[in-house]
C-alpha positions in Angstrom: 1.6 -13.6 -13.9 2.2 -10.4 -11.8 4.8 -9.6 -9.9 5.0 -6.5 -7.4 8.0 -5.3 -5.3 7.4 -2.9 -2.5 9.8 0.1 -1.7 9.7 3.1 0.6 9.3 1.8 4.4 11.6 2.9 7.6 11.4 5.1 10.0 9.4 8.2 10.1 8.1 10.0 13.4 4.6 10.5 14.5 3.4 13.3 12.4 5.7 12.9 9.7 5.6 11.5 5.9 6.4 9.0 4.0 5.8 7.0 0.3 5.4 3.6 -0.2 6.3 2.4 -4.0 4.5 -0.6 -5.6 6.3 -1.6 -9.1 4.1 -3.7 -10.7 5.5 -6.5 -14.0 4.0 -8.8 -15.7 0.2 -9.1 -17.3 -1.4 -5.6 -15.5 -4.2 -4.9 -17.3 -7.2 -4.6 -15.6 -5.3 -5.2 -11.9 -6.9 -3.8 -8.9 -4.2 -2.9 -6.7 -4.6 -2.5 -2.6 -2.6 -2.0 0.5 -2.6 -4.0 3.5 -0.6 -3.7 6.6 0.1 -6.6 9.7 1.2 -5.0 13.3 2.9 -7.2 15.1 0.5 -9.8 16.7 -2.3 -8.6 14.4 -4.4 -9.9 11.5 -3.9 -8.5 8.1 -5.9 -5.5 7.1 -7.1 -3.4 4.2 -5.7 -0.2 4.6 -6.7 1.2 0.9 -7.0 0.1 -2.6 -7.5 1.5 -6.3 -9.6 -0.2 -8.8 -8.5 -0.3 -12.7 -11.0 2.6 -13.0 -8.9 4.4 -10.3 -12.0 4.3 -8.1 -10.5 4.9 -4.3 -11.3 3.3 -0.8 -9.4 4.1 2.8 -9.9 2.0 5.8 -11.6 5.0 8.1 -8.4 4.5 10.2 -6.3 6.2 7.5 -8.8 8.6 5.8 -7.9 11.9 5.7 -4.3 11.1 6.4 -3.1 8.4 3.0 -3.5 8.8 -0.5 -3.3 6.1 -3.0 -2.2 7.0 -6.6 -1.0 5.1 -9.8 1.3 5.9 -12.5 0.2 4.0 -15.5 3.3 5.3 -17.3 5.3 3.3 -14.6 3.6 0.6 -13.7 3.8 1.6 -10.0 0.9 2.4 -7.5 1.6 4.2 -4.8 0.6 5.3 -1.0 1.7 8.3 0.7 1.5 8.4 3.9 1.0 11.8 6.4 0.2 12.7 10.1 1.5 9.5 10.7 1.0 7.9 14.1 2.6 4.8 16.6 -0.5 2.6 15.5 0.4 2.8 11.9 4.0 0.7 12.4 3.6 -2.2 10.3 4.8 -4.2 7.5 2.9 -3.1 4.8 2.1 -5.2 1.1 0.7 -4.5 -2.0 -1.7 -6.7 -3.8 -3.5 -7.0 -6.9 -6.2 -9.1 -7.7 -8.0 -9.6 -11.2 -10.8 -12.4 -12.4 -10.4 -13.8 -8.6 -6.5 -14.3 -9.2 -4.3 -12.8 -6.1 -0.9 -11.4 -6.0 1.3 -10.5 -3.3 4.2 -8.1 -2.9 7.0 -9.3 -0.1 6.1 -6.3 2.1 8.0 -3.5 3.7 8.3 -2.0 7.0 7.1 1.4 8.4 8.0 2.1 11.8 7.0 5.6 13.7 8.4 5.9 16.6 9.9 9.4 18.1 
């Protein structure tokens, strides 16, 4: 089993920064690990992911502006998150998915807003 826990989500205004922490237990080798985000009234979407290879993908919405790193050492994956605009306010999850198993982190909230 794999358990993550998301940290690092409140308030930031447009233009600013932030870091989202995923702490990842359990079984983790081999875990692909990816960030979604839901807006209100909106379906889930891929916003980036990073295989066990630590081969990279961004949605084109948030290229340029998020990086996506791991720490091995810590068990933690995580997304930092700059130029930051209104249309990025979501509650955002980690996942990791290995040999067509799924987990889900509980999410955390990012609002930007002046």
């Amino acid at each position: 089993q794999v358990q993550l826990v998301e940290s690092g989500g409140g308030l930031v205004q447009p233009g600013g920064s932030l870091r989202l922490s995923c702490a990842i237990s359990g079984f983790t080798l081999g875990l692909h690990i990816g960030w979604f985000r839901q807006a209100p009234g909106k379906e889930r979407e891929g916003v980036s992911c990073i295989s066990s290879s630590d081969g990279t993908y961004y949605a084109d919405s948030v290229k340029g502006r998020f990086t996506i790193s791991r720490d091995n050492a810590r068990n933690t994956v995580y997304l930092d998150m700059s130029s930051v605009k209104p249309e990025d306010t979501a509650v955002y999850y980690c996942h990791a998915t290995r040999q067509g198993n799924h987990f889900w982190g509980q999410g955390t909230q990012v609002t930007v807003s002046p």
